[in-house]
LUMPADREN-684264 format. One record per residue (C-alpha): residue number from 1; residue in one letter; x, y, z. Coordinates in steps of 0.1 Angstrom, whole numbers. Last residue first. Layout:
<r NUM, 'A', <X, Y, Z>>,
...
REM end
This chain:
<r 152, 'X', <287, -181, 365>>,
<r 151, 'X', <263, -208, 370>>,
<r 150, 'X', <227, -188, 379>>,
<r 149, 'X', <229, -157, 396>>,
<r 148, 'X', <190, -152, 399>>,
<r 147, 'X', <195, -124, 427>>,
<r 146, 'X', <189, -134, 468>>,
<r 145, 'X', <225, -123, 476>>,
<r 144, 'X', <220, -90, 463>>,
<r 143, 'X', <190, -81, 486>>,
<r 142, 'X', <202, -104, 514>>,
<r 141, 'X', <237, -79, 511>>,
<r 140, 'X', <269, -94, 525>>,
<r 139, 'X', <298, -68, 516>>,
<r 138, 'X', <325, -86, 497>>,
<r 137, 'X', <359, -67, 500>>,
<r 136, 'X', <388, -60, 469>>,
<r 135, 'X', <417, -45, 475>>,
<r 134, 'X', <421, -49, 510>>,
<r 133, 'X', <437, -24, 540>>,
<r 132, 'X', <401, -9, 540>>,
<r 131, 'X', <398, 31, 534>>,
<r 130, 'X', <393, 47, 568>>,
<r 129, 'X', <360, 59, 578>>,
<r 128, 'X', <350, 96, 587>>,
<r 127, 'X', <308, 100, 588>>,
<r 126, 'X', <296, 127, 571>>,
<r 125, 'X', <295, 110, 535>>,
<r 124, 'X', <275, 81, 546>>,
<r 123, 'X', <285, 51, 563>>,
<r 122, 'X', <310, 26, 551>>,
<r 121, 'X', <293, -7, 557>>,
<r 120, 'X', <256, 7, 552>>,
<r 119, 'X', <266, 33, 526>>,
<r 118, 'X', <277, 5, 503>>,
<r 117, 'X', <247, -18, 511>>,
<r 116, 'X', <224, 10, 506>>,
<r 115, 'X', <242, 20, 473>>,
<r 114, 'X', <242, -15, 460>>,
<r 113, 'X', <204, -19, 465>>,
<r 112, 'X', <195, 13, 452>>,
<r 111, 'X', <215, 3, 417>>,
<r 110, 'X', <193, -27, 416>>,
<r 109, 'X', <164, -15, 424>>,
<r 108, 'X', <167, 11, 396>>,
<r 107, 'X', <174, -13, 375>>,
<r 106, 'X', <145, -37, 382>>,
<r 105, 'X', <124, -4, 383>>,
<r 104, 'X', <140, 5, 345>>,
<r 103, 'X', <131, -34, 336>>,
<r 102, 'X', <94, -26, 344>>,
<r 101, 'X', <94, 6, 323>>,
<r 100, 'X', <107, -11, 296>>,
<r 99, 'X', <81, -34, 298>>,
<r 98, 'X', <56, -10, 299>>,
<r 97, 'X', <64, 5, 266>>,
<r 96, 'X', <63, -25, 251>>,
<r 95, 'X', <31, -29, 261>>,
<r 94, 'X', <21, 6, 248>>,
<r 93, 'X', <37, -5, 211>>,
<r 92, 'X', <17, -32, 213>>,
<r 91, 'X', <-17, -15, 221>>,
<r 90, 'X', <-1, 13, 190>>,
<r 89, 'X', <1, -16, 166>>,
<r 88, 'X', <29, -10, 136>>,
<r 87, 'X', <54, -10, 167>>,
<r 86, 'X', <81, 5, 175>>,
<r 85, 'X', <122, -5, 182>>,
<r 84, 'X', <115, -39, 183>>,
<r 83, 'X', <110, -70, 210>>,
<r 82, 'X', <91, -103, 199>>,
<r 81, 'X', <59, -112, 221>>,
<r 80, 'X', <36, -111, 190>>,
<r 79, 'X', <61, -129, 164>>,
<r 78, 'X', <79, -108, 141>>,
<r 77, 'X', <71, -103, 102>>,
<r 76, 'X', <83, -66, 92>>,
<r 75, 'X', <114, -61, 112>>,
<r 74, 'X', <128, -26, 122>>,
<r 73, 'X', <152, -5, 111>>,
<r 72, 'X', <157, 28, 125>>,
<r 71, 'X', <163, 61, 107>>,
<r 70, 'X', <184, 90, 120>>,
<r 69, 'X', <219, 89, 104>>,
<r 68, 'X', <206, 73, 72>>,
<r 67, 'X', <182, 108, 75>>,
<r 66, 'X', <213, 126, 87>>,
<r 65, 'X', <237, 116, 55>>,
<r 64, 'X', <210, 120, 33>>,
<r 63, 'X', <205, 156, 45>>,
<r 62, 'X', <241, 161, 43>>,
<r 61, 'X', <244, 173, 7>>,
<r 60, 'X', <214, 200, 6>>,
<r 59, 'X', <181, 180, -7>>,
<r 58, 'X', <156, 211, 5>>,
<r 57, 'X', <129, 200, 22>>,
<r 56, 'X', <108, 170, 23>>,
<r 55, 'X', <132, 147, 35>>,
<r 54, 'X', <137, 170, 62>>,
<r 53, 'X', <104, 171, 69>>,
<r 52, 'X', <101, 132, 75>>,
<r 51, 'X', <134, 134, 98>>,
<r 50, 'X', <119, 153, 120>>,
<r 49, 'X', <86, 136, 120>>,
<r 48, 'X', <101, 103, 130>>,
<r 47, 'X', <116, 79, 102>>,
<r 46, 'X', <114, 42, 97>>,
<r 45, 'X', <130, 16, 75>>,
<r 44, 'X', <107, -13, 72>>,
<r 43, 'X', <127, -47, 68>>,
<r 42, 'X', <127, -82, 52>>,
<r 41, 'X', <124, -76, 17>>,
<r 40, 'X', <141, -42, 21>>,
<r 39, 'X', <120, -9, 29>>,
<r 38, 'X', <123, 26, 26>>,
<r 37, 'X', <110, 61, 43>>,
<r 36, 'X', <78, 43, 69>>,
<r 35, 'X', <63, 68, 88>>,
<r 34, 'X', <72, 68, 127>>,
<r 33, 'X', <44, 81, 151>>,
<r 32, 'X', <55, 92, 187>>,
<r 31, 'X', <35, 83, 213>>,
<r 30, 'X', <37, 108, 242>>,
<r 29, 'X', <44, 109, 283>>,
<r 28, 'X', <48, 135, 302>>,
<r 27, 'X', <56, 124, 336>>,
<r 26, 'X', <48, 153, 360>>,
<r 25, 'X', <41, 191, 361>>,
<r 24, 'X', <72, 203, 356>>,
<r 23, 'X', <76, 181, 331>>,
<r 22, 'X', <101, 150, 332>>,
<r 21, 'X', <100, 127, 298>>,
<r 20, 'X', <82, 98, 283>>,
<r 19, 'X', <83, 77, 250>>,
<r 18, 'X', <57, 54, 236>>,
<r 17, 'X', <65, 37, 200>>,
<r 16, 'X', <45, 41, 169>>,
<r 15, 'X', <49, 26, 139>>,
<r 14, 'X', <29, 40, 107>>,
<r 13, 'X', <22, 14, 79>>,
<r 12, 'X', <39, 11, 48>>,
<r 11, 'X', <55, 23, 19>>,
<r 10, 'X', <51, 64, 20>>,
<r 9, 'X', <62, 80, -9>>,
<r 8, 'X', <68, 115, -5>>,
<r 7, 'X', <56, 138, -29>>,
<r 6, 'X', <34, 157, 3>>,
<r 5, 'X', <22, 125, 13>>,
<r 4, 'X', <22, 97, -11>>,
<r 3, 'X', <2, 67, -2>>,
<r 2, 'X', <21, 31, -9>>,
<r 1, 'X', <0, 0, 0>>,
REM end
């Protein structure tokens, strides 16, 4: 299905793909729409807004150069529960979304976990400790402890 917008030729579907950010207010966040710029037997290439207008505009030298720069590739035929960049489905594209959200926490968590366990050994900042004579030491965390380590 090709539809030409503004002599542009547009190959397939719009992918979308959720994307947040900090506002004064709160957590904005927006689904950004990716039109479809080429396409390979096996792969969409797609382009935000941005780079859709500057396709549109002028063809100085470098704007090829930034759209290759810019564009993302993305599969055509995945299964429903594979991972991509976005999403020809915008319900997909906001579990997706979600996901990455829920590996940010796990992260987060993480990172938290080994700063507590830091500061509980050493203390914080305002209290005067005295580097350890070892180079390396093992501080015994439950939280740390308890991760899926598997056979290392």
């Amino acid at each position: 299905m090709k539809e030409v917008e503004n002599s542009i030729v547009l190959i397939g579907p719009d992918h979308y793909r959720f994307v947040d950010s900090l506002d004064p207010q709160g957590l904005e966040v927006r689904c950004v729409t990716y039109k479809v710029i080429g396409e390979t037997a096996q792969c969409w290439y797609i382009a935000d807004q941005y780079v859709v207008d500057l396709m549109r505009g002028h063809q100085w030298p470098w704007v090829a150069a930034e759209v290759k720069k810019r564009r993302k590739r993305v599969l055509k035929d995945t299964g429903p529960c594979s991972k991509r960049f976005a999403y020809p489905n915008k319900d997909h594209a906001l579990r997706s979304y979600k996901v990455r959200k829920q590996w940010q926490i796990m992260h987060a968590e993480r990172s938290l976990e080994r700063a507590k366990a830091a500061l509980g050994y050493f203390g914080d900042s305002t209290v005067n400790s005295t580097a350890p004579e070892a180079k390396e030491l093992i501080i015994p965390n439950e939280y740390i402890q308890g991760l899926a380590w598997g056979d290392c």
